[in-house]
N, C-alpha and C positions, 0 to 999 in steps of 0.2 A: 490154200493154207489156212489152217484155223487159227481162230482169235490166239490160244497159248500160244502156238508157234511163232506167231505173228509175234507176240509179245516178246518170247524169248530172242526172237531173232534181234528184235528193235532194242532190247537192252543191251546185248551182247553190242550194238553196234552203238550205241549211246557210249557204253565202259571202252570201247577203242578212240574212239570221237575224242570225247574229254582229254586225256592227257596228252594228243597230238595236238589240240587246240594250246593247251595249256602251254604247251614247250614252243609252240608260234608266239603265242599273244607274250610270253617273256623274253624272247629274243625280239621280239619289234618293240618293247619298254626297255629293252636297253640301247635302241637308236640314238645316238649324237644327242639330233634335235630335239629329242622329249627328255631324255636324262638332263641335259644340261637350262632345259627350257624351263619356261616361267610356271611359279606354281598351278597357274588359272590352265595353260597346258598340259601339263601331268595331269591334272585332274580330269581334264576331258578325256584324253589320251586312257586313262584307265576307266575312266565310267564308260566310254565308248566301247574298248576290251573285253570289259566283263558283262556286255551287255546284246552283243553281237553275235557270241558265241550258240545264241539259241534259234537264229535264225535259220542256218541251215536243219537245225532238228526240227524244227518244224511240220515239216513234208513227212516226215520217219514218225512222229507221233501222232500224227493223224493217220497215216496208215496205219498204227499199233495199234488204233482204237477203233478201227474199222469193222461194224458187227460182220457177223458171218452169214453169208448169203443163204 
């Protein structure tokens, strides 16, 4: 597979990723424990959320950027 394709493939799956992340990481911020929990919580709780999310892409953009043999 060439670098474009490579490319197109790994955005197309980047633009699936994102909003299925997004519709998780909101339904676990309206948990009991962190809605109702102390602000020093919430805070983590979100900075951990939004910050987690890039992990799994990871692996997928470094294949996207993978020259062509």
């Amino acid at each position: 597979m060439g670098c474009r394709m490579r490319k197109l493939a790994g955005t197309i799956l980047v633009l699936l990723y994102v909003p299925v992340y997004t519709s998780l990481a909101l339904a676990l911020a309206q948990v009991r424990p962190i809605r109702e929990g102390s602000l020093l919580i919430q805070i983590l709780c979100f900075a951990g959320l939004g910050t987690v999310w890039i992990l799994p892409l990871l692996p997928l953009i470094r294949w996207m950027q993978k020259p062509d043999a």
